[in-house]
C-alpha positions in Angstrom: 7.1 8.0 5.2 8.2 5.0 6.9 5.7 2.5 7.7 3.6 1.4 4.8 0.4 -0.6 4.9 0.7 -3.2 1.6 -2.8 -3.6 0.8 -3.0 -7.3 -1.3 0.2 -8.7 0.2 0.2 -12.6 0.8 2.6 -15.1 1.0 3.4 -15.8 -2.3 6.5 -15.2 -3.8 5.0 -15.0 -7.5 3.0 -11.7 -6.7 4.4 -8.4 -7.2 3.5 -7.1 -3.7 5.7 -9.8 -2.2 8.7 -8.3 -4.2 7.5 -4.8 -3.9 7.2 -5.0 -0.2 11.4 -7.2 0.5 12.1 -4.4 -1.5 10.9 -1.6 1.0 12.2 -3.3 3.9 15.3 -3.6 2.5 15.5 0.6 2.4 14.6 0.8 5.5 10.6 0.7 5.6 8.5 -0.9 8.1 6.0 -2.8 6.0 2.5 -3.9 7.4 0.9 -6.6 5.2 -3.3 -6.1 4.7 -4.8 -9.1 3.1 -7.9 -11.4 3.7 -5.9 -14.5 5.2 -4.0 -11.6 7.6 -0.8 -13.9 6.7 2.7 -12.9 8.3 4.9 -11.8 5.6 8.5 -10.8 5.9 8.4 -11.1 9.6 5.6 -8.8 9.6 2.2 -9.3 11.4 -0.8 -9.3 8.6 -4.3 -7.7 8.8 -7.2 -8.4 7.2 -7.9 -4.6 6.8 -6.5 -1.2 6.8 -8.4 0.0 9.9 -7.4 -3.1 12.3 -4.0 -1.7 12.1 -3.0 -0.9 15.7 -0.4 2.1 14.9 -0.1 4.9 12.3 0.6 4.4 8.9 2.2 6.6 6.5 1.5 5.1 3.2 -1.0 2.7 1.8 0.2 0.8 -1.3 -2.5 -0.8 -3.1 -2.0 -4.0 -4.8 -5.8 -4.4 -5.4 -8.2 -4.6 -8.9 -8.9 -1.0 -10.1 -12.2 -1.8 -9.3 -11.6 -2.3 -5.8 -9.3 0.1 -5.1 -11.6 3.2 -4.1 -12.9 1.4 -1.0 -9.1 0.9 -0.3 -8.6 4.6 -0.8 -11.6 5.6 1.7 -10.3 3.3 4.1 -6.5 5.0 3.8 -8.4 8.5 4.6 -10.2 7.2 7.4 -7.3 6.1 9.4 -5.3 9.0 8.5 -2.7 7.7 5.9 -0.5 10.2 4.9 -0.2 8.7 1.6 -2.1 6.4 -1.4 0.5 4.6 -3.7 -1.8 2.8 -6.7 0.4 0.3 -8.5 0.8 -0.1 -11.6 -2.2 -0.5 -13.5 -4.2 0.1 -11.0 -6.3 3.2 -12.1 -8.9 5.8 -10.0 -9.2 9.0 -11.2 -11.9 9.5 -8.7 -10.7 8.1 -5.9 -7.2 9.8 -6.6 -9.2 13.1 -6.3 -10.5 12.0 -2.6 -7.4 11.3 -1.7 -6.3 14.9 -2.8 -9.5 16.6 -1.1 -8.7 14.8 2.2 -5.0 16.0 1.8 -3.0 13.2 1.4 -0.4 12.8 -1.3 -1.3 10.9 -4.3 0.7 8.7 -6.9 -1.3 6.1 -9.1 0.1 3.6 -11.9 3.4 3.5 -10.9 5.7 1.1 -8.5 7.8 2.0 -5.4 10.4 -0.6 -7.2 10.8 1.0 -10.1 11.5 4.4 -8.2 13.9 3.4 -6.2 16.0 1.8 -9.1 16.0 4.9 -10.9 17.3 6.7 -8.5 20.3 4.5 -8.4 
């Protein structure tokens, strides 16, 4: 699971996404920023959403309101994510259980970061 669509990731340093995402590319992942503005972040070329995305994506990590996060969701099964990571906090029970249907793996209210760190 190498290239990972950051869904919510801007240029600004305060945000969690903008951590969360340094962090992945540090290990190693290709990270493909997905936010209104389309910014370049971390060297990486932005979209405005999931399905401009020229090239396959592996994971979509969704730094987005609960309440917007099942249209993120759809749009991950549509381009045929392998993966839906919901950050912290950011819960969809129902949209989790799309996800599942359409056979990609699931993790909700939990952070990439975090993982990593425990495993060192």
């Amino acid at each position: 699971m190498k290239t990972w669509a950051v869904v919510g990731l801007g240029n600004n340093p305060e945000r969690a996404a903008f951590g969360v995402a340094k962090l992945l590319q540090d290990k190693g992942h290709r990270i493909i920023p997905v936010y209104p503005r389309a910014e370049t972040v971390h060297g990486e070329a932005g979209y405005k959403t999931l399905s401009e995305i020229p090239n396959p994506v592996d994971v979509v990590d969704c730094f987005v309101n609960s309440s917007l996060v099942g249209k993120v969701v759809d749009e991950a099964i549509s381009i045929g994510a392998k993966a839906v990571w919901l950050q912290l906090d950011v819960i969809d029970q129902e949209a989790i259980a799309r996800a599942q249907t359409a056979g990609l793996i699931t993790v909700m209210n939990r952070c990439p970061a975090i993982e990593y760190r425990k495993k060192n």
